[in-house]
N, C-alpha and C positions, 0 to 999 in steps of 0.2 A: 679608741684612741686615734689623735689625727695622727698624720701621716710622721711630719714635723716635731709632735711631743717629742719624738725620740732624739731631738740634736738640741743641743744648749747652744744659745744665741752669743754673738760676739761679746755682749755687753757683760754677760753672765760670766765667760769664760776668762772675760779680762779683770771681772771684780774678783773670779775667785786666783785669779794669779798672782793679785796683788797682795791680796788676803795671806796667800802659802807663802809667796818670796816675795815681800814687800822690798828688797834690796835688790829684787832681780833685774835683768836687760836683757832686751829684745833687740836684734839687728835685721834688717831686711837688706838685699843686695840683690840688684836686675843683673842677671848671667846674662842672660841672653833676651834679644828683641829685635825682633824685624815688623815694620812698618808695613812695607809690602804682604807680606806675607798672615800678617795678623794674630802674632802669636809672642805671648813673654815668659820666661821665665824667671822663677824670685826662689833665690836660698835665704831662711832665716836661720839665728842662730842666738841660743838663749841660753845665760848664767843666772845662776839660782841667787848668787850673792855677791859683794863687791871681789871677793880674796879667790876665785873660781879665775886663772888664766884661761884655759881654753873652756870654751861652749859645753856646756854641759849637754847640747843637745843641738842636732841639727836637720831643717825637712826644709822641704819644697811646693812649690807651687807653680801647675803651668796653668797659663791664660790662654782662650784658644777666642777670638773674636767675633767666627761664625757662630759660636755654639750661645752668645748671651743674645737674649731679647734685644731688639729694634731700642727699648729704649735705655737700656742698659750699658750699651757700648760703648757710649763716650767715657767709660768709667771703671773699662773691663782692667786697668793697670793696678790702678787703684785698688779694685779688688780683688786680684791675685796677690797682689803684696799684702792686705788684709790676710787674706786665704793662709800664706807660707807661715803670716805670725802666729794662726791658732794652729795649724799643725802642730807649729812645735813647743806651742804651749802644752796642746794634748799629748804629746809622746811626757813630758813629764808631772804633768799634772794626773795623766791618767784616770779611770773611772768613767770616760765618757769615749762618744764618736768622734775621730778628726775633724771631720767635716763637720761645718756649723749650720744652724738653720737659714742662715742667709744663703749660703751656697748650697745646699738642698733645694731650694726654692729657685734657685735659678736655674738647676736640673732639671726641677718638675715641671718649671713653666718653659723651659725648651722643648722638652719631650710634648706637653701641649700642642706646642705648636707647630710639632712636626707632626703628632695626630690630624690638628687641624686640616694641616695643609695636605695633608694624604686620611682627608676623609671620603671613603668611595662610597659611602651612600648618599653623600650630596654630592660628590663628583662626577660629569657627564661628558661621557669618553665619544665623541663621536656623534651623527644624529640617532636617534632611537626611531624606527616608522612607528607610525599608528596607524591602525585599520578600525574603523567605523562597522565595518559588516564579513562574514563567515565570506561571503563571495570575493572578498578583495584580499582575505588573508590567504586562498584556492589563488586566484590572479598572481601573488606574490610569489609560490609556490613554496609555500608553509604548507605543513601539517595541520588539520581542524584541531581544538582545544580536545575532542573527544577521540578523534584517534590518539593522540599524546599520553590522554589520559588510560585508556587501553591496551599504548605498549607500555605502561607502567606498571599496570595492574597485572599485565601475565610475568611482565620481568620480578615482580615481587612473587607471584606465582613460584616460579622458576625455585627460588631461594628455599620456601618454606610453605607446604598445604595449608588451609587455613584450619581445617578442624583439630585437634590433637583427639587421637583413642584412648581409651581407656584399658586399663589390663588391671588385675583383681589387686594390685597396690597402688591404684588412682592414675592420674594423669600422666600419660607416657609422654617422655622427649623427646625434641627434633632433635638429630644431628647428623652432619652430611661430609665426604672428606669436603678438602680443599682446592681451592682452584687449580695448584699448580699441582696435584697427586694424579700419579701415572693411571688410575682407572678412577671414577666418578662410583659414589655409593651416596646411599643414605638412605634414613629410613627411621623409624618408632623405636624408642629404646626403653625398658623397664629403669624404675629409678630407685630400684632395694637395691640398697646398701649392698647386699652380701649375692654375690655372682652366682655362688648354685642354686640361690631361690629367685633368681630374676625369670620374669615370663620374657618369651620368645619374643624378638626383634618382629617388627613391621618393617621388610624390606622396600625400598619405594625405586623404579626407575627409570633414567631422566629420560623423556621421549623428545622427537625429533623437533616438535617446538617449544622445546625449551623446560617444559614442565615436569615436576617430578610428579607418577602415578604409581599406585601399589603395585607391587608385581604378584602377578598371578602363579 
């Protein structure tokens, strides 16, 4: 299901309005609006029938200028006072989302376009060097690709041996405290279920470069 099935469109929501309260009335009214600033607000307010004095119902809608598409703007009044009429259609009509698919869709392709614009894998922060040869990456005063590759390999070391033992209920587990615990352990643990038939811990400890070794 797209994204959008879930919101009924303007045209839907005002056929089924007239359909429920063919006698009904919609009022739209700009509260407020500043030009500079780029922003409106709209109160509607909607009677089910002619004999109904006060509004049976009443919502809002703000327009914010920045937030619509480039080519949408010239249009953004327009449709927040669209926007405030299906609010309060949907408070009494009920069974559906406020929000319609036309204003979904101005959501989605905002949010677009704020992906777009803060896409950092085609973004290019800065020059990037390039080196041609192992000798110029030394000149720069980089690390070679295989040293890099080397302190990775022990720092993964460090974490976890790579073999796991075995003890007579199969494959024993790694587990080790945590960074921030006041003494460093770890080591091979049985994995039965029931604590008095578990085989004996493989105690491991961590040596001075970094790695964990069985302890003797």
């Amino acid at each position: 299901m797209a994204f959008l099935d879930n919101y009924e469109g303007n045209k839907e929501r005002t056929d089924r309005w007239i359909a429920t309260y063919p006698q009904g009335r919609i009022e739209a009214h700009i509260i407020e609006f500043s030009a500079e600033k780029g922003y409106v607000l709209v109160q509607a307010k909607a009677w089910r029938n002619q004999t109904e004095l006060d509004a049976a119902d009443i919502d809002y809608a703000y327009g914010y200028l920045a937030a619509y598409p480039d080519r949408m703007k010239r249009w953004f009044v327009e449709d927040t006072i669209t926007s405030a009429k299906m609010r309060v259609m949907a408070n009494l009509l009920g069974g559906t989302e406020k929000a319609t698919k036309e204003t979904m869709y101005l959501v989605k392709k905002s949010n677009d376009e704020i992906a777009k614009d803060n896409d950092y894998w085609t973004t290019k922060f800065g020059d990037v060097p390039s080196y041609k040869t192992a000798e110029e990456v030394e000149q720069a005063g980089l690390a070679p690709l295989e040293s890099s590759l080397n302190y990775i390999h022990v720092k993964r070391e460090s974490v976890e041996p790579a073999a796991a033992p075995e003890c007579r209920h199969g494959s024993m587990r790694w587990n080790q405290s945590k960074p921030d615990a006041a003494k460093s352990w770890a080591g091979y643990f049985c994995t039965y279920k029931d604590k008095d038939g578990q085989c004996k811990p493989q105690w491991h400890v961590l040596t001075s470069d970094g790695t964990w070794k069985p302890q003797v």
